[in-house]
Residue, then its C-alpha position, 0 to 999 in steps of 0.5 A: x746755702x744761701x747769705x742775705x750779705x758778703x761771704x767770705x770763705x777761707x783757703x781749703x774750704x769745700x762746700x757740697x751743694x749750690x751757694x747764693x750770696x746776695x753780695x760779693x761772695x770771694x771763695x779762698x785758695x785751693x777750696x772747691x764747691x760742688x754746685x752752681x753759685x749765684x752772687x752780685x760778684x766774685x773773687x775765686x782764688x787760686x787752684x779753686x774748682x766750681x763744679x757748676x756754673x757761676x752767675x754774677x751780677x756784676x764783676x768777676x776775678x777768676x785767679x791763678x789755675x782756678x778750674x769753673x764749669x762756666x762763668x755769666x757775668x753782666x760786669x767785666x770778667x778778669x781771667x787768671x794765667x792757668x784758669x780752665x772755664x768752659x763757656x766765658x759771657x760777659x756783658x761788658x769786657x773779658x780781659x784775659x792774662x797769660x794762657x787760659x783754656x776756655x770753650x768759648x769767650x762771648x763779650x762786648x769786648x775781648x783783651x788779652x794780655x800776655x805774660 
């Protein structure tokens, strides 16, 4: 699928193939994607799960108990308490809140936040 603007997708929503937004592309609570997604930035809600990898442009916020393949960002990359994400590249800044899993975090810089 692929949007030549923003989209946003309301809670609950499954989509079975890759995703393209040429904006910020923000995917609602408790809703999967079977593919990869490739967007200028996102916002994942919570209990979300991303099959494939996720490539942004710029920024990314992954919420609450959110399950990613893995994640490139060239932004800042904001991880959730519960988040479960494979390989985290950043080309600036990943702050992470509370307890993540995670194979590997790569950025310029990495903060962590207890909860």
């Amino acid at each position: 699928m692929k949007i030549d603007g923003n989209f946003i997708v309301p809670p609950e929503t499954h989509i079975w193939g890759n995703v393209v937004v040429a904006g910020r592309f923000e995917l609602g609570p408790c809703s999967t994607v079977g593919g990869s997604i490739k967007a200028e930035s996102i916002v994942v809600g919570h209990d979300a799960k991303i099959k494939g990898p996720v490539c942004v442009e710029k920024t990314a916020t992954i919420c609450d108990n959110a399950r990613l393949h893995s994640i490139q960002a060239g932004g800042n990359i904001i991880l959730r308490p519960g988040v479960n994400v494979g390989d985290v590249n950043s080309g600036e800044t990943i702050f992470v809140f509370g307890k993540v899993g995670s194979v590997r975090l790569f950025g310029r810089a990495v903060k962590v936040y207890g909860t």
